[in-house]
KOLVEX-912059 format. One record per residue (C-alpha): residue in three letters; y, z, x. Coordinates in steps of 0.001 Angstrom, whole numbers, plus 524288, in hexadecimal, padded with zeros to 5 digits. Example, Ala and Ser with C-alpha at 12.3 -4.5 7.8 and 13.67 -1.06 7.14 Angstrom:
# KOLVEX-912059
ALA7EE6C81E788300C/SER7FBDC81BE483566/
# end
This chain:
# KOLVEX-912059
UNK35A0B37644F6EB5/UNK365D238091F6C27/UNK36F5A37F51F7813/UNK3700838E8CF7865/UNK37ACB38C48F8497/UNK38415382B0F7C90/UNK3821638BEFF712E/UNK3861239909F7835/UNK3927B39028F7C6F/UNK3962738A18F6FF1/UNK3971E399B5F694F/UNK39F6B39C54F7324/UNK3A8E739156F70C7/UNK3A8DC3945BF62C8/UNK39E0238729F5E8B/UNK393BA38F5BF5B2C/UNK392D739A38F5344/UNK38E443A768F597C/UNK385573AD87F503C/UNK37E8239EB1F4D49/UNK37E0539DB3F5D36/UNK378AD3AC33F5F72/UNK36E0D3AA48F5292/UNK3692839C4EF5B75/UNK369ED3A3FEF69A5/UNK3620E3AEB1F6399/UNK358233A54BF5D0C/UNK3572539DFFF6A12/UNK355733ABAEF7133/UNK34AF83ACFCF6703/UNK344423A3C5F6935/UNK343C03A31FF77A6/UNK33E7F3B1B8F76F9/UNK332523AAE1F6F89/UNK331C73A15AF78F4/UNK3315E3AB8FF82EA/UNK326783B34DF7CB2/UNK31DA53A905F7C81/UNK31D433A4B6F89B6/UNK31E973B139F8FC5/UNK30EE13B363F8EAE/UNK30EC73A5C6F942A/UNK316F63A989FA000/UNK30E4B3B776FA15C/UNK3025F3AFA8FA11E/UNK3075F3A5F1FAA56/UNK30C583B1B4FB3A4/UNK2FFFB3B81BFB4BE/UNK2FA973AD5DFBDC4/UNK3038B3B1DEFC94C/UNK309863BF2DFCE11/UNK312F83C876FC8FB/UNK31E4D3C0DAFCEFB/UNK31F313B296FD1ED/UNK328B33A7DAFD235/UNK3247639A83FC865/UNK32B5D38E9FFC82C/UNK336DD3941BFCF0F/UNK335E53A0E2FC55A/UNK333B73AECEFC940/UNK328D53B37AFC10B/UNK326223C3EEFC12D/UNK31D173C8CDFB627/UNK31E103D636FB42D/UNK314DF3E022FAEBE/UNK3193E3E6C2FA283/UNK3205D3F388FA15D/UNK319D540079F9CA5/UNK31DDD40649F91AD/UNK31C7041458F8AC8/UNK31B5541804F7C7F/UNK31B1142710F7D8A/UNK31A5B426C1F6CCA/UNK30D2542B5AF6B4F/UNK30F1543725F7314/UNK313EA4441CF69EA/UNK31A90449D2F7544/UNK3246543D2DF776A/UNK3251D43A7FF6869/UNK32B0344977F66EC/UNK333C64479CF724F/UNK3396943AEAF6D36/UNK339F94400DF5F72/UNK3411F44C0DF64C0/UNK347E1440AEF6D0B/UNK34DFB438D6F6177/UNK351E0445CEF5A3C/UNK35B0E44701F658E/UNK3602843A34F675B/UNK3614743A66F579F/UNK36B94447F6F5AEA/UNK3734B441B3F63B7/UNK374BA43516F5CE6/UNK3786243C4CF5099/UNK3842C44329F59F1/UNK388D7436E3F5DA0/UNK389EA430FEF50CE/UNK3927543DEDF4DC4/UNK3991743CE9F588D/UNK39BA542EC3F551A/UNK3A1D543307F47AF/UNK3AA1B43D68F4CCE/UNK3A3AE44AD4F4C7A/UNK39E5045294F57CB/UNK38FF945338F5868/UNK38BBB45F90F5939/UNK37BCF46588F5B36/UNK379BB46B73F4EFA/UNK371944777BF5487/UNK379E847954F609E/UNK38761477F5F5C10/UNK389FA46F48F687C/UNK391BA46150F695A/UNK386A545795F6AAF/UNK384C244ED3F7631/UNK3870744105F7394/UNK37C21435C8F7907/UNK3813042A8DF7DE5/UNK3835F41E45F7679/UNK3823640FE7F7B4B/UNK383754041EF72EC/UNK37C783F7BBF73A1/UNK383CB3EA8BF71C4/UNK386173E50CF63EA/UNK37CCA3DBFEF5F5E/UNK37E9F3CEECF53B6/UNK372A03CBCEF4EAE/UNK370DC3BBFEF48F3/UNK365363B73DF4240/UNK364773AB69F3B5A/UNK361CC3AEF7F2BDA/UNK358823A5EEF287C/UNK34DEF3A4F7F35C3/UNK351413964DF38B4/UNK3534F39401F4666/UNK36292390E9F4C31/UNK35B38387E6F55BE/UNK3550337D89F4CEA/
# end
């Protein structure tokens, strides 16, 4: 059994090495997800028997009913609108990437300085995968 605690604490002292400690953490993370998966049905089955919200061995228990969704993709009138849609994010994206390099972006049948969108950026990410599929953990 990984001590996932003691490992976290030995990386940060320098014991462990980080990308060897993140490749196990995301294994274990991995695996719990599975873990999860499987006894979720289990748990929905199980949580049928009483009502929406119930406390269980000193555990609040709510089941929830699933979210609705809409795919709008089979209808000609949204697909023109969000083809017409991406066209102008595609315009605007193009100006900042000009803007980015220097020049003044500028709407080519208008002759007027083109609004810029606004730009957020997520966090950096370090991927680590061990090369040849055998487990950290064993």
């Amino acid at each position: 059994m990984i001590d996932y605690i003691k490992l976290v604490e030995n990386t940060e002292d320098g014991k462990e090495d980080p990308f060897k400690a993140l490749a196990i953490l995301n294994e274990l993370s991995d695996e719990i997800k599975q873990c999860i998966d499987q006894i979720k049905p289990i748990a929905f089955v199980e949580a049928e028997k009483y009502d929406k919200t119930f406390v269980h061995h000193n555990l609040k228990i709510e089941r929830r009913d699933g979210r609705k969704t809409w795919n709008f993709k089979k209808i000609e009138e949204w697909s023109k609108a969000e083809e017409q849609r991406k066209k102008v994010e595609g315009k605007y994206k193009a100006a900042f990437e000009m803007y980015q390099r220097g020049a003044t972006p500028i709407d080519e049948s208008t002759g007027e300085v083109l609004q810029l969108p606004e730009v957020t950026y997520s966090k950096d990410t370090l991927i680590v995968k061990t090369i040849d599929k055998s487990s950290l953990l064993r």
